[in-house]
TIMI-719942 format. One line per 4 residues: number of its first residue (from 1); their letters; for each residue x, y, z of C-alpha. Coordinates in steps of 0.1 Angstrom, whole numbers, plus 2048, in hexadecimal, padded with zeros to 3 digits. Each point is the difference from the previous one (the first is absolute). Layout:
<sites>
NUM) a) X Y Z  ...
</sites>
This chain:
<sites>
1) xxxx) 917 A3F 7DF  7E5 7FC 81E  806 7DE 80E  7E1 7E5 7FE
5) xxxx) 7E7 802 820  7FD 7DF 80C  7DD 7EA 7F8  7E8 806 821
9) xxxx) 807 7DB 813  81E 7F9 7ED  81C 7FC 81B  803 7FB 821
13) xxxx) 818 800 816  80F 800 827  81D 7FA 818  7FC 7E5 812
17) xxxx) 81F 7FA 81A  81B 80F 7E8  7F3 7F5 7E5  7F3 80F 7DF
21) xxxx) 7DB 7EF 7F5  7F3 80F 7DC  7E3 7ED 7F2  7F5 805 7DA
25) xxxx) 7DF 7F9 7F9  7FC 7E7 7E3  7DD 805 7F2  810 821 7F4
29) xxxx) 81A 7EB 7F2  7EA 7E8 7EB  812 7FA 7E0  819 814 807
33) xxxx) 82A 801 806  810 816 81E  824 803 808  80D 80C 824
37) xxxx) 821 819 800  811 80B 81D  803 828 804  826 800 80A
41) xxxx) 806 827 80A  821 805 7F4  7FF 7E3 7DF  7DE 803 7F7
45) xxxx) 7E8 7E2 7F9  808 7E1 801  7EB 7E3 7F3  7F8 7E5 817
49) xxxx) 80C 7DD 7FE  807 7E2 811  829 804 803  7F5 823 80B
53) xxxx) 7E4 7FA 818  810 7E2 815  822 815 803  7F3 821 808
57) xxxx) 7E2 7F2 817  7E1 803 7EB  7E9 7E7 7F6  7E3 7FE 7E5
61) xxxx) 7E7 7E3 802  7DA 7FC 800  7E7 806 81B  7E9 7DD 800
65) xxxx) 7E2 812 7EE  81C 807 7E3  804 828 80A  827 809 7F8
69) xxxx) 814 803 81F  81D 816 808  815 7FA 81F  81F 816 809
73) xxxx) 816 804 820  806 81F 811  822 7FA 7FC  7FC 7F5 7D8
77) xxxx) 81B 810 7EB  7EE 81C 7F0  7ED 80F 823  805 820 80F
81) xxxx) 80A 7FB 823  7FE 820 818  810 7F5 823  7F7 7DE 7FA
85) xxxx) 7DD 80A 809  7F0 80F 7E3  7FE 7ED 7DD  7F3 805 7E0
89) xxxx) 802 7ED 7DD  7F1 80D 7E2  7F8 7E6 7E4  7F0 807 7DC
93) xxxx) 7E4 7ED 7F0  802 7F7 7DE  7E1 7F5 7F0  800 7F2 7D8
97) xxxx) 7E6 7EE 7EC  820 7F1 7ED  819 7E5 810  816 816 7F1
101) xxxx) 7FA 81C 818  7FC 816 7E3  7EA 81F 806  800 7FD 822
105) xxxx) 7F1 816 821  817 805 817  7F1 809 825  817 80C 81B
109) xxxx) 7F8 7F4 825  812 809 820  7FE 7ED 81B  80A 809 823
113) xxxx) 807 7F3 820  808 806 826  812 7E7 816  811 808 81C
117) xxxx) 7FC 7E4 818  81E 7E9 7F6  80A 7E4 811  825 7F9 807
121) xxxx) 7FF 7E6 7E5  7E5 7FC 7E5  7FB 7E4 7E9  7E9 7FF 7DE
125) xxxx) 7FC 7DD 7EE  7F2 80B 7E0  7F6 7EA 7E6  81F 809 7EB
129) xxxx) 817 80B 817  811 803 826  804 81C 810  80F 808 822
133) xxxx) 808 825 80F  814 805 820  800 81E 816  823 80D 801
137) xxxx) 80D 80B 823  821 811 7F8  810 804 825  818 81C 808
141) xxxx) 821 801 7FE  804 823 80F  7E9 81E 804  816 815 7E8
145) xxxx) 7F6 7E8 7DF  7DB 7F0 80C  7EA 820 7F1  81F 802 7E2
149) xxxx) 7F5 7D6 7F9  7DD 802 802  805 81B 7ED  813 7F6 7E5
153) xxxx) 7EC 7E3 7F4  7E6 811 7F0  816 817 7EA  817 7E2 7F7
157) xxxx) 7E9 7E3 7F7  810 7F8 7DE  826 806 810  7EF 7E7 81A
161) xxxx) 7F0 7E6 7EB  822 800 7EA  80C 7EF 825  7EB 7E8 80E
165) xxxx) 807 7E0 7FD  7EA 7DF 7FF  80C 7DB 810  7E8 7E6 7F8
169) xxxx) 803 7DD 811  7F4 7E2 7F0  803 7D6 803  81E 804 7E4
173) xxxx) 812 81E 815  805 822 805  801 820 7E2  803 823 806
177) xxxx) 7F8 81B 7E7  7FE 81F 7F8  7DB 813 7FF  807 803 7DD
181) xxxx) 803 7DD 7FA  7E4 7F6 812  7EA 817 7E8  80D 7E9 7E3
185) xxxx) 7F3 7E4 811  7DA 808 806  80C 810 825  7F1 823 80D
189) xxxx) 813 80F 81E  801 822 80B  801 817 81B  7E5 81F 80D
193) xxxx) 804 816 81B  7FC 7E2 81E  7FB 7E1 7E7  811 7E8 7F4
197) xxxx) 7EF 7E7 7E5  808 7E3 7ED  7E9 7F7 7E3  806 7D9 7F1
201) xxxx) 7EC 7EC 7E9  7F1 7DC 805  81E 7E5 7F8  81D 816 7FC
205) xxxx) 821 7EC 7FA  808 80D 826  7E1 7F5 80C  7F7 7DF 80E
209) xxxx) 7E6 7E8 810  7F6 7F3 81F  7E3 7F1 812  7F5 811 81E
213) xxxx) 7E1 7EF 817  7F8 7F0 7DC  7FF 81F 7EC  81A 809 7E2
217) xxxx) 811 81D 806  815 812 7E8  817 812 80F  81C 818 7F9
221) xxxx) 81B 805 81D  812 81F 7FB  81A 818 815  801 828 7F3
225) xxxx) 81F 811 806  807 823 803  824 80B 801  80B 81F 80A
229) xxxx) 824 80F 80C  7F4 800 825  7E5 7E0 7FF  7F5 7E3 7F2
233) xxxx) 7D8 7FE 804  7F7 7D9 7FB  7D9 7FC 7FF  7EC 7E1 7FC
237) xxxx) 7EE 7FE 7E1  7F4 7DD 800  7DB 7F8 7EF  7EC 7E3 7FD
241) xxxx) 7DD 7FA 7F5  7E5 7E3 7F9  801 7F0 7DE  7E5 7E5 808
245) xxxx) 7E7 7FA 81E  7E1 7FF 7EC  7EB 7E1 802  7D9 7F3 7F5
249) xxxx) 7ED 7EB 80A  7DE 7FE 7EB  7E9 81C 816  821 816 80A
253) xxxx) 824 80D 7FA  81A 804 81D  81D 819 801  81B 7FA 81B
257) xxxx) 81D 812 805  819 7F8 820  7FC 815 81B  828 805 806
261) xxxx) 816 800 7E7  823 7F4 80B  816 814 7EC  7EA 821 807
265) xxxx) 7FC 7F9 827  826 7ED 80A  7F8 804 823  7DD 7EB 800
269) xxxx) 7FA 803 826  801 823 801  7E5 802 7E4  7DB 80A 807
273) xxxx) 7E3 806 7EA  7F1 823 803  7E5 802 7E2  7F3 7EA 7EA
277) xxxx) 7EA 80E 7DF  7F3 7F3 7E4  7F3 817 7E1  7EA 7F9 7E1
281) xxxx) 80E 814 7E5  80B 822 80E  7E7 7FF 81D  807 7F3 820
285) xxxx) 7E7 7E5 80D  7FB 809 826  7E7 7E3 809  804 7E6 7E6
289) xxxx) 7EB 7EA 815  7E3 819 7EC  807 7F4 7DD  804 7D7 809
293) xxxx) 828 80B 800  813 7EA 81D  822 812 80A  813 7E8 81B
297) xxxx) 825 800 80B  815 7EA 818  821 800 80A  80C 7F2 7DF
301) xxxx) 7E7 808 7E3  7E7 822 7F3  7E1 7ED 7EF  7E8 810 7EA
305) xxxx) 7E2 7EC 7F6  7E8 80D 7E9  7E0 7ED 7F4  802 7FB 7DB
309) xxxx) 7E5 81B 7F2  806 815 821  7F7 823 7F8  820 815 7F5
313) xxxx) 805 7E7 7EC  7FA 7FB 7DE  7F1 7DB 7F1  806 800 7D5
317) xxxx) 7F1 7E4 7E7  818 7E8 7EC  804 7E8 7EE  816 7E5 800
321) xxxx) 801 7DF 7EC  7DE 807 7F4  7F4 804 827  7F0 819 813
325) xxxx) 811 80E 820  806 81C 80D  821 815 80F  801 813 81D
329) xxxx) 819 81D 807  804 81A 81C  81B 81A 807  80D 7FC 825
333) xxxx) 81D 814 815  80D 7F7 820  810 819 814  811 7EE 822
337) xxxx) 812 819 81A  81B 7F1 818  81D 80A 818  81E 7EE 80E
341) xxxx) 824 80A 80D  80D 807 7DE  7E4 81B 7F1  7E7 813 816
345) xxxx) 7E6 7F7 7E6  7FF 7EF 7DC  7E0 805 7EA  7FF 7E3 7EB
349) xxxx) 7E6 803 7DF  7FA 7E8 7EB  7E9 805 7E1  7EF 7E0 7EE
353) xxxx) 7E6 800 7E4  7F5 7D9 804  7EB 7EB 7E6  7F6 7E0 807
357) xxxx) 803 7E2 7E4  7E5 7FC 7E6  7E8 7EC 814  7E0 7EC 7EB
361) xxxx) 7E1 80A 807  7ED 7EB 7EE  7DF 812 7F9  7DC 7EC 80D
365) xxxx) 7E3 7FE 7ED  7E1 802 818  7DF 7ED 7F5  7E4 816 80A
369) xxxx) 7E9 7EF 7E8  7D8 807 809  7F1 7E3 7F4  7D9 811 809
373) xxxx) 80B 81C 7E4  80E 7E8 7E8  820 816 804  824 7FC 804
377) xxxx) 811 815 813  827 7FB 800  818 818 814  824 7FE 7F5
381) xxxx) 81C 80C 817  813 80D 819  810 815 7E9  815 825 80A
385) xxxx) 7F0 81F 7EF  81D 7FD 7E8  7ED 7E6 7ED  7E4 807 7E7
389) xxxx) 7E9 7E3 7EB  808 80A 7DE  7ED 7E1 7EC  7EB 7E5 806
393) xxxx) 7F6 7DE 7EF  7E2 7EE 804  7FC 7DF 7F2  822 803 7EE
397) xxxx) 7F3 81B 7EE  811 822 80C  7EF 821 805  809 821 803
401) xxxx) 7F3 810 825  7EB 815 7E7  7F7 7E3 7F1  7F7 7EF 81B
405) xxxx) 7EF 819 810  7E9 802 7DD  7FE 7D9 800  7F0 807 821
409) xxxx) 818 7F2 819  804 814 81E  823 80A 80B  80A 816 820
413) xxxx) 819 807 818  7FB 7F5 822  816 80C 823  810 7E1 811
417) xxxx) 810 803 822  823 80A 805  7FC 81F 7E5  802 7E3 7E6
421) xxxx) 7E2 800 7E3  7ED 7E4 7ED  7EF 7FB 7DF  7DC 7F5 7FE
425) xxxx) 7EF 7F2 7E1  7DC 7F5 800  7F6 7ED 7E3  7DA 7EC 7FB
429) xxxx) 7FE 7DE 801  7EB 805 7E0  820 816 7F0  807 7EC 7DD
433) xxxx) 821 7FB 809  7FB 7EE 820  801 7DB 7FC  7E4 7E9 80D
437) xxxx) 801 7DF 804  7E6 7EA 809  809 7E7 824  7F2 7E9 819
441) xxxx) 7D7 7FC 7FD  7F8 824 7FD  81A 819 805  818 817 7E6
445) xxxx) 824 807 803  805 826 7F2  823 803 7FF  80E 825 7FD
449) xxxx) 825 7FD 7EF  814 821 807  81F 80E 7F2  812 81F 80F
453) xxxx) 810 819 7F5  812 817 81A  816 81B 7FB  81C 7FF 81B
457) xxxx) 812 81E 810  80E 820 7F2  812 7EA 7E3  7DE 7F2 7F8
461) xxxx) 80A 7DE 7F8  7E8 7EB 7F8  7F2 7E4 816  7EA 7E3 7F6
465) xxxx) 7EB 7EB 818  7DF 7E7 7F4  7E8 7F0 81B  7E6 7E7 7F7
469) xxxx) 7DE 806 819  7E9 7E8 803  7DB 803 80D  7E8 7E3 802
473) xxxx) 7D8 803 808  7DF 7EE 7FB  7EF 813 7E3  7F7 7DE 7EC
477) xxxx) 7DD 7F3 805  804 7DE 7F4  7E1 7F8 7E9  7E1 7EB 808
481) xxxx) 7F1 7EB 7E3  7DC 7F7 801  7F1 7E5 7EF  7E2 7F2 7F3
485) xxxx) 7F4 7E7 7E6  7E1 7FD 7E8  7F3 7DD 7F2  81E 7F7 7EB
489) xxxx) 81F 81A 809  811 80A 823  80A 820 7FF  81B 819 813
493) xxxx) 7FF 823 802  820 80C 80D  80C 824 809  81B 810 7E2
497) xxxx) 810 815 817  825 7F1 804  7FD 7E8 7E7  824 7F7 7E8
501) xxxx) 80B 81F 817  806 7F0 825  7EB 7DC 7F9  7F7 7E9 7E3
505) xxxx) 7E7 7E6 7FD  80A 7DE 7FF  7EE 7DB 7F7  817 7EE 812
509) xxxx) 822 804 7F2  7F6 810 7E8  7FE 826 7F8  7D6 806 7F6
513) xxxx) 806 81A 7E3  7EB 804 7E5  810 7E5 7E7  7FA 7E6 820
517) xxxx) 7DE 80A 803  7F2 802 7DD  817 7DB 7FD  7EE 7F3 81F
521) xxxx) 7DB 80A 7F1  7FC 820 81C  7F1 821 7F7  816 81E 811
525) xxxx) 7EB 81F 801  810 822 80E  7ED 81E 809  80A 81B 815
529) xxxx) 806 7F1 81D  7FD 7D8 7FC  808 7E5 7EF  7E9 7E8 7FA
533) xxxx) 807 7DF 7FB  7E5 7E5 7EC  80F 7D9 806  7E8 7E8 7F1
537) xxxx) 7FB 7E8 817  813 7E2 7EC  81B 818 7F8  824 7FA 80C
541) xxxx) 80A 807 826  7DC 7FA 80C  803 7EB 81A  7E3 7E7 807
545) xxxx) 7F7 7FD 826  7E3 7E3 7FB  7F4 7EF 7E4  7E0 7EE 7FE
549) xxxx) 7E8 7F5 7ED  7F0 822 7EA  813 814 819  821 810 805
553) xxxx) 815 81B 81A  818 80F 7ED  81C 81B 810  814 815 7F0
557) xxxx) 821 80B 810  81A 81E 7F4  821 80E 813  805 820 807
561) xxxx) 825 804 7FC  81A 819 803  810 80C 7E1  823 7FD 80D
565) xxxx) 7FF 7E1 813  7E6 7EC 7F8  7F3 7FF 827  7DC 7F8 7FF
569) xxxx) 7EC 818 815  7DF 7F0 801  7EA 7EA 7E9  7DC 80C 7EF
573) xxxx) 7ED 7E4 7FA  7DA 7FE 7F8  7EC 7DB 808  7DD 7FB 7F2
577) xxxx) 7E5 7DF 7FA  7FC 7F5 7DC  7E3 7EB 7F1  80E 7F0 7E2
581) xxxx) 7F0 7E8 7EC  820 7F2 7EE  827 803 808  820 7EB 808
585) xxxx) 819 80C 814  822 7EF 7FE  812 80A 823  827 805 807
589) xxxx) 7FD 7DD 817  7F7 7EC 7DE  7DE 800 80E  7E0 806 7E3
593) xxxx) 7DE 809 804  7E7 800 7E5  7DB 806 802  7F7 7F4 7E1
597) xxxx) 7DF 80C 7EA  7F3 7EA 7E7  7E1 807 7E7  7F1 7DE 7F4
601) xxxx) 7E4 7F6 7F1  7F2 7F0 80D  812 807 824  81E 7EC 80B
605) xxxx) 7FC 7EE 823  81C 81A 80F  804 7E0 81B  809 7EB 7E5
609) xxxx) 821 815 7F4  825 7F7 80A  824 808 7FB  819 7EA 7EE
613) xxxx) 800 7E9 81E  7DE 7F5 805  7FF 801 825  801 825 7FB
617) xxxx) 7E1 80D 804  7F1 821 804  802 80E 825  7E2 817 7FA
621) xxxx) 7E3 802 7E6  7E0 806 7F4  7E9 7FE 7DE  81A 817 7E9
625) xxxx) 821 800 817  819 7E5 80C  81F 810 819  81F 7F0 7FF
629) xxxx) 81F 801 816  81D 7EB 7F8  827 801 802  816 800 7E0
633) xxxx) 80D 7DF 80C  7E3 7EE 800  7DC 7F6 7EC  815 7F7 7E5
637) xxxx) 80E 821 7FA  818 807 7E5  81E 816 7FE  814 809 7DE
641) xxxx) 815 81C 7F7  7F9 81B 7E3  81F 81C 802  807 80D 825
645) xxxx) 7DC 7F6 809  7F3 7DF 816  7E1 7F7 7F6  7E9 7E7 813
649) xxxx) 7E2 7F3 7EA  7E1 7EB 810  7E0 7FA 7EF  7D8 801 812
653) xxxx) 7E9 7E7 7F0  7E5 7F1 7FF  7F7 7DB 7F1  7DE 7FB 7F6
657) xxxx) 7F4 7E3 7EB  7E1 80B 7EF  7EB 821 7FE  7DE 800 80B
661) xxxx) 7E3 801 7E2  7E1 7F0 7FA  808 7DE 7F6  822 7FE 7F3
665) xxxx) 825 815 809  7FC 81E 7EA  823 7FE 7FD  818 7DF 804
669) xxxx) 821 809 7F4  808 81E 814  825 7FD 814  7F8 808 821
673) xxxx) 805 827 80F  821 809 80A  80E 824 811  822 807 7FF
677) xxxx) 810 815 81F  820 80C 7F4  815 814 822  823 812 7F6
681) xxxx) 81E 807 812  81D 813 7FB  81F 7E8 7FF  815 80F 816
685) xxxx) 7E8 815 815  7F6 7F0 825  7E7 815 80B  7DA 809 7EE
689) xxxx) 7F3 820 7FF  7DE 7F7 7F3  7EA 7EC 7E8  7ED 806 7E2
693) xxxx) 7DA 7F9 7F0  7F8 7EC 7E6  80C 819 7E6  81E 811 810
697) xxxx) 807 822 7F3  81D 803 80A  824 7EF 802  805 7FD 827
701) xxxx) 827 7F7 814  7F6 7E0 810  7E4 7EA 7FD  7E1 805 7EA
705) xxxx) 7E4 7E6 7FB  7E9 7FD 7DE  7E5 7E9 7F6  7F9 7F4 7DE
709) xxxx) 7E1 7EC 7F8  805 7E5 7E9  7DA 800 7F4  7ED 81B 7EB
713) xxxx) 7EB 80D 823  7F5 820 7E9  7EA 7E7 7EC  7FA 7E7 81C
717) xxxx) 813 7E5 7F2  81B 7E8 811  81F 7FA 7DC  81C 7FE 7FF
721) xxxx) 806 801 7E1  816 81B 7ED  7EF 81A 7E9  80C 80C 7E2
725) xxxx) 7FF 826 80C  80E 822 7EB  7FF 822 80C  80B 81F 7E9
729) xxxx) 803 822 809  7EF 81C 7ED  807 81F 7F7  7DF 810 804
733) xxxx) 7DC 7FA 805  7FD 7F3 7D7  812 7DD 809  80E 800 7DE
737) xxxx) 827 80D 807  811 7E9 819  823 805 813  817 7E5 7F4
741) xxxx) 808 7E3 81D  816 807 81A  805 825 7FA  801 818 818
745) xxxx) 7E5 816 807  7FF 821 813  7E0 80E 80C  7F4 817 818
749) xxxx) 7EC 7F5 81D  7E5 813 7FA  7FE 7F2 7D4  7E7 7E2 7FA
753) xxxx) 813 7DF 7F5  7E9 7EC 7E0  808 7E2 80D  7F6 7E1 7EA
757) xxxx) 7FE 7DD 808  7F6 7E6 7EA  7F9 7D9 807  80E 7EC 7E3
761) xxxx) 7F0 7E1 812  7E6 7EB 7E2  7F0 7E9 81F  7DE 809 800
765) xxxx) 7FB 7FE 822  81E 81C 808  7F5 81F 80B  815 81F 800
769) xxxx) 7FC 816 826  81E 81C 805  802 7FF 827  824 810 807
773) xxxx) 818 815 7EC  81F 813 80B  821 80E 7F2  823 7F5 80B
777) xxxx) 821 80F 7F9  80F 7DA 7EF  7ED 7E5 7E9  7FD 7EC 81E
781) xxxx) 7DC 805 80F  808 7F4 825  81C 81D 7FE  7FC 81F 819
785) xxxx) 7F7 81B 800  7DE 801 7EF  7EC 813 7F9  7D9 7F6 801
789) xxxx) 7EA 80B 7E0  7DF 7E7 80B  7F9 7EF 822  7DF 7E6 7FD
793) x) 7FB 80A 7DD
</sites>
C-alpha cells in the first residue's frame, strides 16, 4: 500500500555536528500515542527503547515546550555510513489513538547527514550515554601490504569485530573482554573505515567517579585492541563526561564543566583551548551576550549562566504543596575543541537538557481600588500563560466566570512584564456581596473577599488562592438634629438616614427605642426623612438648667452612638425657657424645687407657708405661688422605703386661726391646710434623669416628684377628713350594667369610658367635685404608668 504523507509541520529535523535532531510536533499529537522504530536495512524495524537507545546511541526525550525529541549519532547502530562521510537513518512514525498501538499510521522518515570534518578524537556526552570515536592511523609495515590493509577492513568488518578486544581499567582493577561481551553489558564498539568508537552508558559496573575542578565526572577508561598476525593496534578509548555542574541561585542557573579533563588531556601543559561553543537546542548561539546568555572560561572551568526565563528557554506552572511556582527548563550543548601532544584535536560535546527545582511564586494580589468610582479593582498575578482563572467566589459564595460576568462583575486578562499575565476583577462597592461596615466618625469599610480558582499548567491542576481587600472612604454625612420647643414640649427632629444601621440614639445608657420612649412619656414621629421627637418638658432625661420662681430652662440631651461600639459621635440637644405655674423637681444631688399653686378662698398669705421645719420658708412668691428649694436632708424631710423606691415626703402649709367674715369665723374647726411633696428615687440608681408634675404620667428611672393636697381645693375647702368615695365602671352610656371590681378592662383609646363616682358621705356640708381620674396597671393608685382620663375636672 502507498505509505502515509506526513501532516504539513509535523517533523522537523537537522544535523547538527554529527548529530541526528528530529522534532515531532505535539499539537498534532494531542490525545494521541506514537511509537519510534528504527529502520535497520538488513533486520528491518526495530522498536525504540531505553536498553536500545542508550546502547546503540539514540536518545528520545522532550523538547521544553513538550514537542517529542529524537536524537541519534552518526555512528548509531542502525546508520548508513558511506566513507565515514555520508549518513543516513531512516525511522518510522507510528501514530495510534489506542495505548495499545492498535490501528496505527506508520510514517517513514529518512534523515541524512554529511560530516566530514572529524577531529582526531571526538567525544559526545549524551544524556543517556558516552560516546567516544578515535581516528585510526594504521602505519605501514611495508609497501607490499599497506593498500592490501586499508583494503581489507572494509570487506572484513564482522571477521574484524569477531577480534577486537576491550581492556577496561577501573579503582577495583583491570578486565579485558571480548567485543562480544561488551555488547552484553550495555557496551557499543565498532569499527568504520578510519574510526574507531566506544559507546558506554552512565554508571556501568566498569565505570567510576571522580571530581575534576569540582565537577563529577563519570568516566569510563578503556584500551581497544586489535590483534592481527603481523600487529597489535592498541588505541585509547578512554571517555569521561559531566554528571553534575548545574547550580541556582533564585534569578539564574549555572552550568560548569572543567576546562581539562585529566584522564582525556594526560599531558596538561601541552593542552590549549582552540573553540569554545555553546548551543540552545540544535542551534548554535554565536553571540550569547544577545539573549542575556553569559559564556566564560578560565584555565580550570566552562560556565554557562543563563537568566531564569532567558529566551530559549521554557518557564512551566506547578504546583507543589498547594503553592504556586513555576519551573524553568532549557536544552543546552557545549561543544569545547582542544589540542595537546597526545591528539592533534579532541571535539568534546556535551548535551544537557536542565530544569531548575520547583521554585514558589507566590502569586500578588494588587489593590487598584478607585474609591471616586465606588469600584474595586483587584489584579491577581504574575501568573505564566499556562494558567487560566477557572472560578471565582465572592463573599463565600462562588460563581461561575459566566456567572460572574452575569452577576455583573468584571473579569479580564491583563499583560504583566516579563511575558507573565494577571487577572483583574472589578467589583462595586455597592455589589450585595461586598461587606460594609460602618468605622471611625464617618467613614465605611467595603471589604471585597475573593476566592480563586486557577487552572495550573498542561495537567490543569487546580489552584486555590482567597485575598481579603479592604477600601475605606468618607461617604457618611453624620446627621444634624434641630430643635425647637412650644409652651409645654421640647422637641428634636433628627435626620433617619443611618439610624439602627451605623448609629442609635441613646438617653444616656440607655438605647432610646420606641418601648423607652412611649415608657418615658415621648412622642416618636417618623416621616420620610425625620424623626421627630415630643419630650414633655417634665418628662424623664430633661435636664433642668435653672429653676425659678414660674420659670424653668429645660435641656434635652441624646447620644448619637455607633451600633457596634457604642462610641458617641456627637450629642443633639435642644434648651428652651418655660413659664410654669406649678412643678417640683427632685434633682439627682437630693436637691427639690417646688413652685407650689394654691387656690383658697379666700387667698392664703403665700408668705405665710413653710416646710416641716418652720424656718423654711418660701424663697420666692406672690398672691397664688410660693417657690421652694430645699435638700432631702433638711426642713424636716422624711425618707421611707416602698419596694425598690426611696421616697422623700415634706408637707407646705399654712396655719391660720380664723377666716375672715362679718362678725364671727365662718368656720372654726377647720385643721389647718397642708400640701404634701412626695420626690422618688430609684434605690439603687445614683444619678436623675428628670422630674415629674404634679400628676406624673409616667413611671420615670430616677427621681420623680408629686404633690398631693390634703384639702378639697376643687371646692375651696381646707379637710382633712376621709370621704366615703365609690366609683363603678359602666358598660355603656345607660349606667345600669357595671363591670364587677377589680376586673380587667380592655378598651381602645379612641372608646369613651362611663365612668361613675359616687359620694357615700351623709354630712350635709360634703360636696362631691371629680378633679383627677387616671388608670394604672395595679390597685395601687400612686403606681406607674398611668394613664390620665381627667386633669382639673
Amino acid at each position: 500500500s502507498a505509505p502515509y504523507v506526513l501532516p504539513p509541520g509535523f517533523v522537523e529535523s537537522s544535523c547538527r555536528s554529527r548529530i541526528f535532531w528530529m522534532k515531532l510536533n505535539n499539537l498534532l499529537l494531542q490525545g494521541k500515542f506514537f511509537q519510534l522504530e528504527i529502520n535497520d536495512p538488513y533486520a528491518g524495524p526495530v522498536l525504540l527503547d531505553e536498553k536500545l537507545a542508550s546502547r546503540c546511541g539514540y536518545v528520545l526525550s522532550e523538547d521544553v515546550w513538550g514537542n517529542p525529541v529524537f536524537r541519534a549519532s552518526v555512528l548509531g547502530c542502525h546508520v548508513a555510513n558511506e566513507a565515514d562521510e555520508l549518513f543516513s537513518l531512516t525511522v518510522n512514525i507510528k501514530i495510534s489513538s489506542f495505548s495499545s498501538m492498535r490501528a496505527a499510521v506508520t510514517y517513514t522518515y529518512p534523515m541524512y547527514c554529511s560530516y566530514s570534518s572529524w577531529a582526531s578524537r571526538e567525544i559526545v556526552c549524551e544524556e543517556n550515554y558516552m560516546e567516544v570515536s578515535v581516528k585510526t592511523d594504521v602505519p605501514a609495515v611495508s609497501n607490499d601490504y599497506t593498500v592490501a590493509w586499508m583494503s581489507a577492513l572494509p570487506e572484513t568488518q564482522n571477521v574484524a569485530y569477531q577480534l577486537w578486544q576491550l581492556m577496561f581499567v577501573s579503582p577495583s582493577g583491570r578486565k579485558r573482554i571480548m567485543v562480544s561481551d561488551a555488547a552484553k553489558l550495555g557496551y557499543s564498539f565498532n569499527n568504520t573505515l578510519s574510526r574507531v568508537y566506544l559507546r558506554a552508558p552512565y554508571h556501568s559496573n566498569e565505570s567510576h567517579v571522580s571530581v575534576v575542578s569540582g565537577v563529577n565526572m563519570n568516566m569510563v577508561t578503556s584500551t581497544s585492541m586489535y590483534r592481527q598476525r603481523w600487529l597489535l593496534l592498541l588505541i585509547d578509548t578512554t571517555v569521561s563526561c559531566p554528571v553534575d555542574g548545574i547550580s541556582f541561585t533564585d534569578t539564574t542557573l549555572t552550568w560548569t564543566v572543567p576546562s581539562v579533563i585529566p584522564t582525556l588531556v594526560v599531558q596538561e601543559s601541552t593542552f590549549l583551548s582552540k573553540n569554545i561553543l555553546m548551543g540552545v537546542d540544535d542551534q548554535v548561539i554565536v553571540h550569547p551576550e544577545e539573549k542575556n546568555y553569559l559564556l566564560e572560561h578560565n584555565e580550570t572551568h566552562i560556565r554557562i549562566t543563563i537568566p531564569i526565563g532567558a529566551e530559549g528557554g521554557k518557564l512551566k506552572s506547578s504546583i507543589s504543596g498547594g503553592v504556586y511556582g513555576v519551573i524553568y527548563s532549557i536544552d543546552l550543548f557545549l561543544e569545547h575543541t582542544w589540542t595537546d601532544a597526545d591528539w592533534q584535536t579532541t571535539k568534546y560535546t556535551v548535551i544537557k537538557s536542565i530544569t531548575t527545582p520547583f521554585m514558589p511564586q507566590i502569586p500578588t494580589v494588587i489593590n487598584n481600588t478607585l474609591p471616586e468610582e465606588r469600584l474595586f479593582n483587584v489584579a491577581f498575578g504574575h501568573f505564566l500563560s499556562d494558567v487560566s482563572l477557572v472560578a471565582i467566589a465572592i463573599g463565600n459564595v462562588p460563581f461561575t466566570l459566566r456567572e460572574a460576568q452575569h452577576q455583573g462583575f468584571k473579569i479580564y486578562e491583563t499583560p504583566f512584564s516579563n511575558r507573565t499575565k494577571g487577572f483583574i476583577l472589578e467589583v462595586s462597592f455597592d455589589d450585595s456581596y461586598v461587606l460594609k461596615e460602618y468605622v471611625n466618625r464617618n467613614e465605611t469599610k467595603y471589604t471585597l473577599l475573593v476566592n480563586y480558582t486557577m487552572s495550573v499548567g498542561p495537567e490543569m491542576t487546580l489552584y486555590y488562592h482567597s485575598a481579603e481587600v479592604e477600601c475605606v472612604i468618607a461617604d457618611i454625612e453624620l446627621p444634624e438634629a434641630v430643635g425647637y420647643c412650644d409652651e409645654e414640649n421640647l422637641y428634636l427632629a433628627i435626620p433617619t438616614f443611618g439610624l439602627h444601621q451605623y448609629w442609635n440614639l441613646y438617653l444616656h445608657n440607655k438605647l432610646l427605642n420606641r418601648h423607652v420612649a412611649l415608657t418615658n412619656g415621648y412622642l416618636a414621629v417618623t416621616n420620610s426623612t425625620h424623626l421627630i421627637l415630643q419630650i414633655p418638658l417634665f418628662a424623664v432625661g430633661v435636664i433642668y438648667e435653672e429653676v425659678s420662681f414660674q420659670k424653668i430652662k429645660a435641656r434635652f440631651d441624646i447620644a448619637l452612638r455607633k451600633v457596634r461600639t457604642m462610641e458617641t459621635l456627637q450629642m443633639f440637644s435642644v434648651s428652651c425657657s418655660f413659664n410654669s405655674s406649678a412643678f417640683i423637681i427632685c434633682h439627682p444631688d437630693g436637691t427639690i424645687m417646688i413652685s407650689a399653686q394654691m387656690k383658697t378662698v379666700p387667698a392664703i398669705d403665700m408668705s405665710k407657708t413653710k416646710l416641716r421645719d418652720s424656718s423654711c420658708k418660701p424663697r420666692e412668691y406672690n398672691e397664688g405661688h410660693a417657690f421652694f428649694k430645699f435638700h432631702v436632708t433638711t426642713c424636716g424631710t422624711s425618707v421611707r422605703f416602698e419596694g425598690d423606691h426611696i421616697i422623700y415626703e415634706n408637707e407646705i402649709s399654712y396655719e391660720k386661726e380664723t377666716l375672715p367674715g362679718q362678725s364671727i369665723p365662718t368656720i372654726t374647726r377647720d385643721p389647718d391646710y397642708r400640701l404634701t411633696v412626695l420626690c422618688y428615687y430609684r434605690a439603687k440608681e445614683t444619678l436623675v434623669l428628670g422630674a415629674f408634675a404634679s400628676d406624673p404620667s409616667t413611671s420615670p428611672p430616677f427621681g420623680s416628684g408629686t404633690m398631693v393636697p390634703r384639702s378639697n381645693i376643687a371646692v375651696y375647702r381646707r379637710i382633712r377628713e376621709a370621704l366615703n368615695v365609690v366609683s363603678r365602671v359602666s358598660k355603656d352610656e345607660s349606667f345600669t350594667e357595671f363591670y364587677e371590681p377589680n376586673m380587667a378592662i380592655l378598651k381602645r383609646p379612641v372608646e369613651p369610658v362611663f365612668l361613675e363616682v359616687e359620694l357615700k358621705d351623709e354630712s350635709p356640708s360634703t360636696e362631691l367635685y371629680l378633679e383627677n381620674c387616671w388608670v394604672t396597671r395595679s390597685l395601687d393608685f400612686n403606681s406607674t404608668p398611668r394613664w390620665n382620663i381627667t386633669v382639673d375636672g
